[in-house]
N, C-alpha and C positions, 0 to 999 in steps of 0.2 A: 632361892630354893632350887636345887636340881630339880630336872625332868624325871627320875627314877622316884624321887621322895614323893612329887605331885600323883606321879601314877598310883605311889600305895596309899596316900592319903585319902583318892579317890575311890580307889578299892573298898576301904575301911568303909564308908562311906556310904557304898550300896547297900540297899536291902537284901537280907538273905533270906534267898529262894532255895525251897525245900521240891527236888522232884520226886513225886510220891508216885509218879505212873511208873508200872513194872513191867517186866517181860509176860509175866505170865499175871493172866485175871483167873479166878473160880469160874466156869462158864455158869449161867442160871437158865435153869431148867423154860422150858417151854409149854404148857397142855393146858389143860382145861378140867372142869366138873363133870360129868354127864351123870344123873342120877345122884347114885349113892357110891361112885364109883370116879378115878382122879387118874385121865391118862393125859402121861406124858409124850411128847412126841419128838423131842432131840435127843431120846438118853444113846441113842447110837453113836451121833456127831459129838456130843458131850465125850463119851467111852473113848473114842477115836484120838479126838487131842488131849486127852488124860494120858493116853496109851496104857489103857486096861480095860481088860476084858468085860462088856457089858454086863454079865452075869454076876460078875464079883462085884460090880458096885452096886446090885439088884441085890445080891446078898446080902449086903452092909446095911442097905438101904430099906430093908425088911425087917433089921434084926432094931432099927435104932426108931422105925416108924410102927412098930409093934402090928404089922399089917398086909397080907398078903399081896404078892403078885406078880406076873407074869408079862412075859412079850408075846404081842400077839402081832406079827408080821414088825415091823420097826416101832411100834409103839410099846408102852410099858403101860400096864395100867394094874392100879393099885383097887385092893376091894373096898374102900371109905373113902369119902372127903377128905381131901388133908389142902390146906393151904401151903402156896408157893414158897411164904417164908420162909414154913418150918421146911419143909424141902430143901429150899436153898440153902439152910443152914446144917442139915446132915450132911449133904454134899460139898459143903466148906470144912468140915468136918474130919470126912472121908480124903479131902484132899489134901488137907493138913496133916494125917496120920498117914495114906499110902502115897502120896504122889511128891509130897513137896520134902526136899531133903532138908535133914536138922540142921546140916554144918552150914551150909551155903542156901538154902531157899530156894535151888533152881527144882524143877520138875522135871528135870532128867535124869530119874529112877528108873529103876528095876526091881519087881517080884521075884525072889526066889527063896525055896524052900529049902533048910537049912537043920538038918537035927530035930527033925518038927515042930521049928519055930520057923516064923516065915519072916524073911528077912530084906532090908531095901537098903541098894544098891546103887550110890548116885555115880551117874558117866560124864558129870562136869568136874568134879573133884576126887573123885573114889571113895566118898565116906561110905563105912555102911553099917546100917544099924538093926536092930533088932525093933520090932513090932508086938506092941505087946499087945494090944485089943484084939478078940476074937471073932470071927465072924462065922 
């Protein structure tokens, strides 16, 4: 047997390994209870490496948690209870619809407005597509 046939024999051979880890993770929210009331305290650091505007995903994040709220110095804090899950999972959400691109999956987007449709604009590949949830 050649050395090149053993090589692929041995190839065939191994287990195949799946790498699931990506460039980019969802970040998960940081805060706490106090009362009747649910403040977070990374949604700044969060906003930052999204690269968008903290406000708009306070927006989003209002409209899909049916629930008021506001920054009050770097904190967010919401007017109910809400548990971390359901949190983390609007903001899995939110970063599936504004941040992460269709063609390719990288989160090297862009917001811009477009015919009054608001439109994302990826800078890894130039796909760009229209957004159809509203906020």
């Amino acid at each position: 047997m050649k050395y090149e046939d053993m090589l692929n024999t041995a190839k065939e051979k191994l287990p195949k390994v799946q790498n699931k880890s990506e460039r980019f993770e969802v970040p998960k929210i940081k805060g706490h209870v106090e009362g009747n009331k649910t403040i977070i305290v990374n949604m700044y650091a969060i906003a930052s490496l999204l690269a968008r505007k903290p406000e708009h995903i306070l927006k989003y994040l209002q409209r899909e948690l049916a629930t008021a709220g506001h920054f009050d110095g770097q904190r967010l804090i919401f007017g109910r209870k809400l548990s971390s899950v359901m949190i983390n999972e609007k903001l899995k959400k939110y970063v599936e619809t504004f941040v992460l691109c269709v063609e390719c999956g990288k989160p090297d987007t862009k917001l811009f407005e477009e015919e009054g449709r608001i439109e994302k604009r990826c800078m890894a590949c130039g796909h760009k597509s229209s957004i159809v949830t509203k906020i």
